[in-house]
PDB file of N, CA, C and O in Angstrom, chain B, residues numbered from 101:
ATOM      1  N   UNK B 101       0.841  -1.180   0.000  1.00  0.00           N
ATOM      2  CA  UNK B 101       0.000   0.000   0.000  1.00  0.00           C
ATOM      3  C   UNK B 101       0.888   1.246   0.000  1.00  0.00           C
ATOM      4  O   UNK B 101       1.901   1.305   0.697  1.00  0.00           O
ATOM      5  N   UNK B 102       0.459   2.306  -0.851  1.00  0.00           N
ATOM      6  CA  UNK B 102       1.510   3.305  -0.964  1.00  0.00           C
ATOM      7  C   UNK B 102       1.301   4.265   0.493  1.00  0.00           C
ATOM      8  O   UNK B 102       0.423   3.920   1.285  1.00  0.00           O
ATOM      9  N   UNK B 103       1.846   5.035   0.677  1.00  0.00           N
ATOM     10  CA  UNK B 103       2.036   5.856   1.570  1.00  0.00           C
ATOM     11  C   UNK B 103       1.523   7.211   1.358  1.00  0.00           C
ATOM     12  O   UNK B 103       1.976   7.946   0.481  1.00  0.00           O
ATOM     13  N   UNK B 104       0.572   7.548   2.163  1.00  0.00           N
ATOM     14  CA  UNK B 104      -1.019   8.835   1.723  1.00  0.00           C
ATOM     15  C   UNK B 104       0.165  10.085   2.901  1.00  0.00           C
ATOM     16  O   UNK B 104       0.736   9.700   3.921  1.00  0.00           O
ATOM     17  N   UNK B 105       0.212  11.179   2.472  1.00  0.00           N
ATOM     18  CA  UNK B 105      -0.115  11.953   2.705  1.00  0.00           C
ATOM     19  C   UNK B 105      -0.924  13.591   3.214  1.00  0.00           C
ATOM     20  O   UNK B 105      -1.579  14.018   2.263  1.00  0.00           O
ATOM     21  N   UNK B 106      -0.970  14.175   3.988  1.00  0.00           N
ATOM     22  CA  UNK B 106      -1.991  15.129   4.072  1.00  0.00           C
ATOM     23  C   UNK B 106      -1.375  16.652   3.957  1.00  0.00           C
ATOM     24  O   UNK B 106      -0.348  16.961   4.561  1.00  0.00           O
ATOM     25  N   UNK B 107      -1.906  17.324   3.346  1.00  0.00           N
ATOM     26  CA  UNK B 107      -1.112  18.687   3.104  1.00  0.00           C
ATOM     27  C   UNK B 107      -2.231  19.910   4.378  1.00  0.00           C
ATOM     28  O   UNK B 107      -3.424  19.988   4.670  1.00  0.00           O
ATOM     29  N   UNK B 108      -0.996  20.623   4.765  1.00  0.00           N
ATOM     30  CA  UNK B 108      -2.396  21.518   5.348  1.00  0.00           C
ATOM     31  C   UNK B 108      -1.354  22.935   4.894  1.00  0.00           C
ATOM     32  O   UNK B 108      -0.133  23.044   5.005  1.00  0.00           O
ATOM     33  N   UNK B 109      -2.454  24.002   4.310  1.00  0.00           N
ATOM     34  CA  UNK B 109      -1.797  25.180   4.115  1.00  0.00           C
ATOM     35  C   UNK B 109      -2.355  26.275   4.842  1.00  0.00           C
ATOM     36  O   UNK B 109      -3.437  26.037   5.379  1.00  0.00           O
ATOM     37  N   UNK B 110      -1.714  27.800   5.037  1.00  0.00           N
ATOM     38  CA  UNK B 110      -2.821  28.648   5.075  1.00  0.00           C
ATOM     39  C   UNK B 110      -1.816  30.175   4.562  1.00  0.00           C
ATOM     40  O   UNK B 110      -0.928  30.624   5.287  1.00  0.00           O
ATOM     41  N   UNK B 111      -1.975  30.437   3.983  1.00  0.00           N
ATOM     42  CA  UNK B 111      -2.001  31.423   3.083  1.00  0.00           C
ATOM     43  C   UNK B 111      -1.849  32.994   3.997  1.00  0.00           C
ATOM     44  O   UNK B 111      -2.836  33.699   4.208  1.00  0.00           O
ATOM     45  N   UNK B 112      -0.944  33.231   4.301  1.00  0.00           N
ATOM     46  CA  UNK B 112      -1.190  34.826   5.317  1.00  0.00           C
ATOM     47  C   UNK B 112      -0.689  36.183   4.483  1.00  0.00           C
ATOM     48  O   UNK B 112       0.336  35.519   4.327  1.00  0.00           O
ATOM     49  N   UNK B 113      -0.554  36.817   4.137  1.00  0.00           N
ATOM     50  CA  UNK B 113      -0.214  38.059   3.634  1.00  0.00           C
ATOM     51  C   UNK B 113       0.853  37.492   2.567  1.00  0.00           C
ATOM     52  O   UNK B 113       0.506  36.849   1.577  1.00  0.00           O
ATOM     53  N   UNK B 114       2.297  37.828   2.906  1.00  0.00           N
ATOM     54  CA  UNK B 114       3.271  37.463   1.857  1.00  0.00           C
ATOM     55  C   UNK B 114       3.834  36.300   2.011  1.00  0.00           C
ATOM     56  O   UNK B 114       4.593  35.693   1.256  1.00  0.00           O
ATOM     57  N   UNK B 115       3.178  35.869   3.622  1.00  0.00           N
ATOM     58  CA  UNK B 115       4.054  34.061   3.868  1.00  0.00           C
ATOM     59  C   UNK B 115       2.950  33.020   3.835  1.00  0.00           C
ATOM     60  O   UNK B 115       1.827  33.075   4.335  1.00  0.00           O
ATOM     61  N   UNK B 116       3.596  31.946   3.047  1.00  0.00           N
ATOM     62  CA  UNK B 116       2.846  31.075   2.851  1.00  0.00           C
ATOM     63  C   UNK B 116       3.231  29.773   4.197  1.00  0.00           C
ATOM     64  O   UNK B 116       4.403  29.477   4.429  1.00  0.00           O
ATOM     65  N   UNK B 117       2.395  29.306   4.748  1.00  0.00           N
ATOM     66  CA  UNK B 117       2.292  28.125   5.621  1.00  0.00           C
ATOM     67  C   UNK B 117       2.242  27.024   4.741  1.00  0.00           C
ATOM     68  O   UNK B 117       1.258  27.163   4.014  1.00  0.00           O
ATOM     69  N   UNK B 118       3.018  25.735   4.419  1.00  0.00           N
ATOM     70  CA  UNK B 118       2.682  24.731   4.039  1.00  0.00           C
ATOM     71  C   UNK B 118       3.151  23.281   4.731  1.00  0.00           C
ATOM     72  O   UNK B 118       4.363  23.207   4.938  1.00  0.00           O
ATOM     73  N   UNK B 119       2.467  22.284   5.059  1.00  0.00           N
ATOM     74  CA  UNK B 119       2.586  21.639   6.034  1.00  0.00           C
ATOM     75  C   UNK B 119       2.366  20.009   5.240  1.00  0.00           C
ATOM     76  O   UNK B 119       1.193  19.681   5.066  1.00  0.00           O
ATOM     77  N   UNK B 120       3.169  19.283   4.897  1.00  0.00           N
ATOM     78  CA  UNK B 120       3.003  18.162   4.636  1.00  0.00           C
ATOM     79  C   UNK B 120       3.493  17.082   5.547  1.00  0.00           C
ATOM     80  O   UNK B 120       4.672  17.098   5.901  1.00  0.00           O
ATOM     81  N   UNK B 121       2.449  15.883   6.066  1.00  0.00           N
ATOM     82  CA  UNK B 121       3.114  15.211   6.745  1.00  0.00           C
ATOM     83  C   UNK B 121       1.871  13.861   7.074  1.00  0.00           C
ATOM     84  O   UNK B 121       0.700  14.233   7.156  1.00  0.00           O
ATOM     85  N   UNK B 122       2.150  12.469   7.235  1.00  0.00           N
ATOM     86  CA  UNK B 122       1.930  11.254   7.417  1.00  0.00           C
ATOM     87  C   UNK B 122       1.207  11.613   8.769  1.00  0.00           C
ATOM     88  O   UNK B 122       1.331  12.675   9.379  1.00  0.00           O
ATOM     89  N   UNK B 123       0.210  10.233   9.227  1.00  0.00           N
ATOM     90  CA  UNK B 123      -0.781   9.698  10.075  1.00  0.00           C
ATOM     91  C   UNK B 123       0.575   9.802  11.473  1.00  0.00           C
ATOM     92  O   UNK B 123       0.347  10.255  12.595  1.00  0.00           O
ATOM     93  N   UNK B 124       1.539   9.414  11.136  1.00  0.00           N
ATOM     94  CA  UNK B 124       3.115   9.096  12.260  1.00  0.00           C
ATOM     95  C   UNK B 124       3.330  10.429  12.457  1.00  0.00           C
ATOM     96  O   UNK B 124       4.069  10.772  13.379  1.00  0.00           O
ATOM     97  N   UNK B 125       2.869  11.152  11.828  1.00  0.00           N
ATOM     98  CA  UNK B 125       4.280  12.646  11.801  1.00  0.00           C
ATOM     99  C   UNK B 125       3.145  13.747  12.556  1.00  0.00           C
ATOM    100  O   UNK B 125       3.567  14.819  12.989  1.00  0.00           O
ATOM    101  N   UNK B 126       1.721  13.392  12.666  1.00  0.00           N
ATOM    102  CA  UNK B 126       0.622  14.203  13.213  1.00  0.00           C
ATOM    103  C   UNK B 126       1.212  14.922  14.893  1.00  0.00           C
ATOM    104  O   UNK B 126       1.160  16.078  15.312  1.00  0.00           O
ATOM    105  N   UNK B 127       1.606  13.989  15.358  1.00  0.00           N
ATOM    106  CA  UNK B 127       1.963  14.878  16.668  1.00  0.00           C
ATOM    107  C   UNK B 127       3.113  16.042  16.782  1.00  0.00           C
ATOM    108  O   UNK B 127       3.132  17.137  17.345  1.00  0.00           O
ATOM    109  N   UNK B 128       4.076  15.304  15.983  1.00  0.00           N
ATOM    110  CA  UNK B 128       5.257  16.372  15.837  1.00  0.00           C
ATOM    111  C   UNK B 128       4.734  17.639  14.915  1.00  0.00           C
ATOM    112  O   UNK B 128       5.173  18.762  15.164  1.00  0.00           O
ATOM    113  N   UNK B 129       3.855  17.450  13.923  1.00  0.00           N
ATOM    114  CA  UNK B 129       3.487  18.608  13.539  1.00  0.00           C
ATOM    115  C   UNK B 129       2.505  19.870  14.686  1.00  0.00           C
ATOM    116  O   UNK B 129       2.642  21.092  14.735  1.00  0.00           O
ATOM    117  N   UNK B 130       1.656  19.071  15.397  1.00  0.00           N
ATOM    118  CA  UNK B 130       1.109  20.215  16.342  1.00  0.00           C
ATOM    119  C   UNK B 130       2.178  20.721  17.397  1.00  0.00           C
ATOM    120  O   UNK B 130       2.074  21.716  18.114  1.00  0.00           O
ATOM    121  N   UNK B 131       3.221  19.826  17.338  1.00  0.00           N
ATOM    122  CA  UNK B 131       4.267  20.570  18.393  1.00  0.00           C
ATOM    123  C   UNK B 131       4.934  21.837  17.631  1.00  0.00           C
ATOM    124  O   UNK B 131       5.095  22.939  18.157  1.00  0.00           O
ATOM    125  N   UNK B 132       5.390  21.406  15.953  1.00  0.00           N
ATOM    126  CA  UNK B 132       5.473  22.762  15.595  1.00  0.00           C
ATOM    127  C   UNK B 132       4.778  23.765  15.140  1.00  0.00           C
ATOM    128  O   UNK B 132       5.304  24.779  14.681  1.00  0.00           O
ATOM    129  N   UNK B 133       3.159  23.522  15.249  1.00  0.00           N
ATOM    130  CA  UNK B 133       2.414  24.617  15.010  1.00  0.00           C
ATOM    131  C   UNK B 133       2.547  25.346  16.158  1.00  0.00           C
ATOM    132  O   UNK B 133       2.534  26.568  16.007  1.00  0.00           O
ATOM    133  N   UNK B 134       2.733  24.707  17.813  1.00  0.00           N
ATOM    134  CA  UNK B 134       3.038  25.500  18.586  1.00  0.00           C
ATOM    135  C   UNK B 134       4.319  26.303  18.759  1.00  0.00           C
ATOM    136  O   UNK B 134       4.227  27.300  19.476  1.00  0.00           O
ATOM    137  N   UNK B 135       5.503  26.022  18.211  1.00  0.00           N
ATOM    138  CA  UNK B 135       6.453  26.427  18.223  1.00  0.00           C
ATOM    139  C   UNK B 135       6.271  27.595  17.078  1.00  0.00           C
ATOM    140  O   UNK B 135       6.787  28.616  17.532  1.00  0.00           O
ATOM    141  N   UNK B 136       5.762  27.817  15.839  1.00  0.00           N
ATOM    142  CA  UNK B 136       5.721  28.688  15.299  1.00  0.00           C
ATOM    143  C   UNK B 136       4.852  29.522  15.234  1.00  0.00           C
ATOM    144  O   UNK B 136       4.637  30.423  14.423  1.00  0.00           O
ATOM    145  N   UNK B 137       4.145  29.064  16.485  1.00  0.00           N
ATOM    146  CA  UNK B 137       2.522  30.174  16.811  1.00  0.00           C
ATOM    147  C   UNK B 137       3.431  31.299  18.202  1.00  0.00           C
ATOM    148  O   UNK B 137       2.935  32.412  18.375  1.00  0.00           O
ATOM    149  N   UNK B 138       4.727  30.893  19.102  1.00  0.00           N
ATOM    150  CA  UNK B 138       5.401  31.330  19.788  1.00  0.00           C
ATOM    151  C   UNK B 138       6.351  31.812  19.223  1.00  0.00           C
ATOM    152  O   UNK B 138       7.304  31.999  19.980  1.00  0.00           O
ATOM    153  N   UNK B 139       6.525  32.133  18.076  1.00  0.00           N
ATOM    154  CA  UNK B 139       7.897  32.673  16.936  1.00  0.00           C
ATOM    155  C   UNK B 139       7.292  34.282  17.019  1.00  0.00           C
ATOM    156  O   UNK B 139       6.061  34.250  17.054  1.00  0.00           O
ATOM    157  N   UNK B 140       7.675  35.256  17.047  1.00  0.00           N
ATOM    158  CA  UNK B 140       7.498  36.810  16.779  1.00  0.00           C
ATOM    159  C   UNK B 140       7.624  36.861  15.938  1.00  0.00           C
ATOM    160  O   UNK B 140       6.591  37.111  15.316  1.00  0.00           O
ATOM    161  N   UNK B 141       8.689  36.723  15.229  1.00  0.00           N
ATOM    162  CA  UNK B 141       9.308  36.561  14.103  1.00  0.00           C
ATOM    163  C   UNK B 141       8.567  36.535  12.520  1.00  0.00           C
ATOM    164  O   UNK B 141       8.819  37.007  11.411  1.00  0.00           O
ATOM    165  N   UNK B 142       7.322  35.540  13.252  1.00  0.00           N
ATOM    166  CA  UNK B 142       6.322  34.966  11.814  1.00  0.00           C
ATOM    167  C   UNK B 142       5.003  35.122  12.164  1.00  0.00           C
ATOM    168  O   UNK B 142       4.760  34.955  13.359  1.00  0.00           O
ATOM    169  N   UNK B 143       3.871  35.463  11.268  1.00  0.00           N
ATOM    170  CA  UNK B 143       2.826  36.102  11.215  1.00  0.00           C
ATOM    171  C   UNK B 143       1.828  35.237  12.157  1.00  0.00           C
ATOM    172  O   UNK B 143       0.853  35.591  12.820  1.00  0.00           O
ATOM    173  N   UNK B 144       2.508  33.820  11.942  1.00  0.00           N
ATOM    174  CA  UNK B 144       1.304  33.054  12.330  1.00  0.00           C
ATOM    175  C   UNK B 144       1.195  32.694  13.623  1.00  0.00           C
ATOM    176  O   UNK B 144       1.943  31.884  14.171  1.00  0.00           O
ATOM    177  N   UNK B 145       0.024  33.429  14.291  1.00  0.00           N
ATOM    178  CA  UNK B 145      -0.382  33.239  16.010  1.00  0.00           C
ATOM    179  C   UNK B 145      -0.988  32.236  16.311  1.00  0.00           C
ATOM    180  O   UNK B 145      -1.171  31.218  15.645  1.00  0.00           O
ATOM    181  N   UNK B 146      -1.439  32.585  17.691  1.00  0.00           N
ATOM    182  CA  UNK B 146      -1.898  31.477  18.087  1.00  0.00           C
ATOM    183  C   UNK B 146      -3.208  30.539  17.734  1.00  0.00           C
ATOM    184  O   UNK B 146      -3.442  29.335  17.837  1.00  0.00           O
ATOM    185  N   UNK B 147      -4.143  31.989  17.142  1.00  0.00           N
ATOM    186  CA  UNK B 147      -5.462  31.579  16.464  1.00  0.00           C
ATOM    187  C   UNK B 147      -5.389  30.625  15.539  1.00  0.00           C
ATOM    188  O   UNK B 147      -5.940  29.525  15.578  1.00  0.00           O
ATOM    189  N   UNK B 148      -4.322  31.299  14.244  1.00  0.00           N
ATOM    190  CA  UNK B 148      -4.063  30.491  13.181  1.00  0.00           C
ATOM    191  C   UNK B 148      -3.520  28.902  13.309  1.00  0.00           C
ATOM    192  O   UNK B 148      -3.756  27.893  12.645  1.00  0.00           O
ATOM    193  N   UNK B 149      -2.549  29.210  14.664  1.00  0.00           N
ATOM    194  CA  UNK B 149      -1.927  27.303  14.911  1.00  0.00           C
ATOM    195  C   UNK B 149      -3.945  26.591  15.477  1.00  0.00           C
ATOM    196  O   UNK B 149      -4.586  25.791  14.795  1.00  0.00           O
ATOM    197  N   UNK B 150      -4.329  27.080  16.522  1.00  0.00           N
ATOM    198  CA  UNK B 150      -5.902  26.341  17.128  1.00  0.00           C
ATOM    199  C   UNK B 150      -6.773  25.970  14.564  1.00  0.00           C
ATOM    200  O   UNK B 150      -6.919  25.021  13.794  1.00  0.00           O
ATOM    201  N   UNK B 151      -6.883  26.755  14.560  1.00  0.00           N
ATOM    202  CA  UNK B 151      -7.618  26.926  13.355  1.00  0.00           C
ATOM    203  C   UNK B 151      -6.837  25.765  12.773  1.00  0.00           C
ATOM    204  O   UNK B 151      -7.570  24.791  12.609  1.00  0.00           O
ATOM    205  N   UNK B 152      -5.671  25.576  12.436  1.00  0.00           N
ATOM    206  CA  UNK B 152      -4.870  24.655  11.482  1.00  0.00           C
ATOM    207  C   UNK B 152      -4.916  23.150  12.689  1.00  0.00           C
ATOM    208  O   UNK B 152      -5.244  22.144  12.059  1.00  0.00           O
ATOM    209  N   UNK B 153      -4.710  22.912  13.910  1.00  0.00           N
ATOM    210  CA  UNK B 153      -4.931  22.168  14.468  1.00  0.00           C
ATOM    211  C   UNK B 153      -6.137  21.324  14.145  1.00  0.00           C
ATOM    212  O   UNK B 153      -6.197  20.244  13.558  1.00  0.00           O
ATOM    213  N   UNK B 154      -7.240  22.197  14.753  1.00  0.00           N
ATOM    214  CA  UNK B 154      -8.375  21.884  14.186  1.00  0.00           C
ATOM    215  C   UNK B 154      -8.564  20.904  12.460  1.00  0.00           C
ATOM    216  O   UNK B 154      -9.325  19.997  12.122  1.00  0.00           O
ATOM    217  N   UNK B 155      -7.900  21.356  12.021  1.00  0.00           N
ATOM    218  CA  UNK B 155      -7.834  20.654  10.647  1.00  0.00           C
ATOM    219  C   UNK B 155      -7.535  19.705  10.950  1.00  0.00           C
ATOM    220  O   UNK B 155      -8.310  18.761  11.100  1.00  0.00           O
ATOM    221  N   UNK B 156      -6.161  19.669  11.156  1.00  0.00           N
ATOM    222  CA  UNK B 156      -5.578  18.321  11.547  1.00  0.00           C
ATOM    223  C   UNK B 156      -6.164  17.107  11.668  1.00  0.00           C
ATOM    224  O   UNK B 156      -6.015  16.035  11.082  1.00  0.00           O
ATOM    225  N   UNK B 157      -7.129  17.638  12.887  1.00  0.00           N
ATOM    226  CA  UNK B 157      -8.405  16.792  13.327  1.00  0.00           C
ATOM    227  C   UNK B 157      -9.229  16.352  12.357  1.00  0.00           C
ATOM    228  O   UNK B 157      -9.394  15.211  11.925  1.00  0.00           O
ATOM    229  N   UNK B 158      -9.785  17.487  12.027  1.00  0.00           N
ATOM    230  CA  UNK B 158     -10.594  16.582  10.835  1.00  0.00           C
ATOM    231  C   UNK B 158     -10.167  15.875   9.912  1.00  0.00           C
ATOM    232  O   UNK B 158     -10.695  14.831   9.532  1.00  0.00           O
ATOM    233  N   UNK B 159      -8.905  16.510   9.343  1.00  0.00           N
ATOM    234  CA  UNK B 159      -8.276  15.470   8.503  1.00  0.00           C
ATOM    235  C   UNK B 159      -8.004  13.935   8.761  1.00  0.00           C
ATOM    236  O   UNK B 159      -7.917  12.986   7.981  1.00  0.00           O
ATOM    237  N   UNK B 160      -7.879  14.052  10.419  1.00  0.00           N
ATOM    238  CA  UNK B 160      -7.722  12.385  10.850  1.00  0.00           C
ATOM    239  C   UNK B 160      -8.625  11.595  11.109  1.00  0.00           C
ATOM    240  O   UNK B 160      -8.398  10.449  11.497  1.00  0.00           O
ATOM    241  N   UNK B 161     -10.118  12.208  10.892  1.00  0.00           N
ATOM    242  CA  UNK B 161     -10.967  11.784  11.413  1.00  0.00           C
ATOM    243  C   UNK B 161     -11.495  11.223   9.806  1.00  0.00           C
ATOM    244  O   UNK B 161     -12.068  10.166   9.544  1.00  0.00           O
ATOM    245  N   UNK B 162     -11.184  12.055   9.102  1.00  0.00           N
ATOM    246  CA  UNK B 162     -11.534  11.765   7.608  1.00  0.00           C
ATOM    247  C   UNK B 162     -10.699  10.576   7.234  1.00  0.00           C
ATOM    248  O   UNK B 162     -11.233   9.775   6.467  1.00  0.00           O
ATOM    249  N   UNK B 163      -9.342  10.295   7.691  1.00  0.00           N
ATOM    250  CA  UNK B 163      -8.790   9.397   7.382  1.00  0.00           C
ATOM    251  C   UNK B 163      -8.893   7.846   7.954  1.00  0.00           C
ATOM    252  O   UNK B 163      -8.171   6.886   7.684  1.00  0.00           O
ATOM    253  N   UNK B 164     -10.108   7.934   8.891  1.00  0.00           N
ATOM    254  CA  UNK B 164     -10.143   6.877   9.536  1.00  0.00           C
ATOM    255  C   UNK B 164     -11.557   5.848   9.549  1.00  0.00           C
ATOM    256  O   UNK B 164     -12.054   4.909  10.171  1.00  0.00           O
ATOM    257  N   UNK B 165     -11.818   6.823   8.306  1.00  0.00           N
ATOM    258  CA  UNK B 165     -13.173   6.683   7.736  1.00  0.00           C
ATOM    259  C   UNK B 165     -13.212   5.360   6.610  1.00  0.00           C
ATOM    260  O   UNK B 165     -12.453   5.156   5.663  1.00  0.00           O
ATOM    261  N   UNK B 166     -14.211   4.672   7.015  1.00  0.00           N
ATOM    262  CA  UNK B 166     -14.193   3.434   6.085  1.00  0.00           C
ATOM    263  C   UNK B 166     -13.755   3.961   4.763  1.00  0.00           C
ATOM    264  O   UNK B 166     -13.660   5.187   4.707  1.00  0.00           O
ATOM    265  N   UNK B 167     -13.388   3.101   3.391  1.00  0.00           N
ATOM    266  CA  UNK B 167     -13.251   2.716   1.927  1.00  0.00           C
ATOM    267  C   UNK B 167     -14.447   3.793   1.516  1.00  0.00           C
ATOM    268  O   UNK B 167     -14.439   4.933   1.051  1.00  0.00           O
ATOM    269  N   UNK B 168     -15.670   2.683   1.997  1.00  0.00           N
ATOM    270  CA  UNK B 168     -16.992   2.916   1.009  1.00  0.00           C
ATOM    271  C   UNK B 168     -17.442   4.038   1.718  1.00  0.00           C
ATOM    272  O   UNK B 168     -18.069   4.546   0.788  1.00  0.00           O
ATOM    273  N   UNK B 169     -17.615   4.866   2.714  1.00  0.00           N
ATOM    274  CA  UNK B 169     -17.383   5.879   3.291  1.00  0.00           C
ATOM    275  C   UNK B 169     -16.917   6.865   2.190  1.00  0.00           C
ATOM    276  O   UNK B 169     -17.690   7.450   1.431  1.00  0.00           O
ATOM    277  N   UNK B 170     -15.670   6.977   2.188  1.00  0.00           N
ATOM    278  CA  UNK B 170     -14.681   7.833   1.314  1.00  0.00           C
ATOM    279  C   UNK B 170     -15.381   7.920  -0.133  1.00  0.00           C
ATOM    280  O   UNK B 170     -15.716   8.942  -0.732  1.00  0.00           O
ATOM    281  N   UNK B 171     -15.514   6.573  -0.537  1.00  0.00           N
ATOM    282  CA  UNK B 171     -16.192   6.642  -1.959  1.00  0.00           C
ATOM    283  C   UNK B 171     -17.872   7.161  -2.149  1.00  0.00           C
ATOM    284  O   UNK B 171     -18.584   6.995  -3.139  1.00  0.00           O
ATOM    285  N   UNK B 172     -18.145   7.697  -1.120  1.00  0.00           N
ATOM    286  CA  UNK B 172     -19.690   7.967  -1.045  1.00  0.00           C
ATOM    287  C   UNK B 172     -19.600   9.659  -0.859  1.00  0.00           C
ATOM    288  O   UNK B 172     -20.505  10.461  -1.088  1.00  0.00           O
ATOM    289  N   UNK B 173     -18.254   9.943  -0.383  1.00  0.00           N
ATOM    290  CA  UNK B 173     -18.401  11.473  -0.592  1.00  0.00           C
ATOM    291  C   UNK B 173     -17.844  11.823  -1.385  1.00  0.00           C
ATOM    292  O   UNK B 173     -17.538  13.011  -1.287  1.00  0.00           O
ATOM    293  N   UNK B 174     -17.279  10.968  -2.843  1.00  0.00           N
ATOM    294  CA  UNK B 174     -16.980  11.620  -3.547  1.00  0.00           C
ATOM    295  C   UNK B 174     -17.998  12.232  -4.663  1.00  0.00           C
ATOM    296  O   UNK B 174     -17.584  13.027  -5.506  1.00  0.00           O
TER     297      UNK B 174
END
């Protein structure tokens, strides 16, 4: 079975957020949405890391969703 990916982006003024990463890699990514929601440095606060978190979620929840499931919302 090949290996699925999930992309999460969000688009802020001139910086782009782009976030690719595996079902394994889900926790280390909310550790660095927190780490770059605590950056000054970069646009993206704390709202934007809760908002992209949130995705996360759904994205995993979507992924854990039967076959015929998946094929019924397409």
């Amino acid at each position: 079975m090949a290996q699925e990916f999930n992309v999460l982006a969000l688009l802020k003024g001139d910086e782009r957020y782009v976030y690719v990463y595996d079902d394994d890699s889900r926790q280390a990514l909310l550790e660095q949405l927190r780490a770059h929601a605590a950056q000054t440095d970069l646009s993206l606060n704390w709202f934007d890391a809760a908002v992209l978190t949130e995705k996360i979620w759904q994205q995993a929840l979507a992924s854990q969703s039967s076959p015929a499931d998946k094929k019924s919302r397409l």
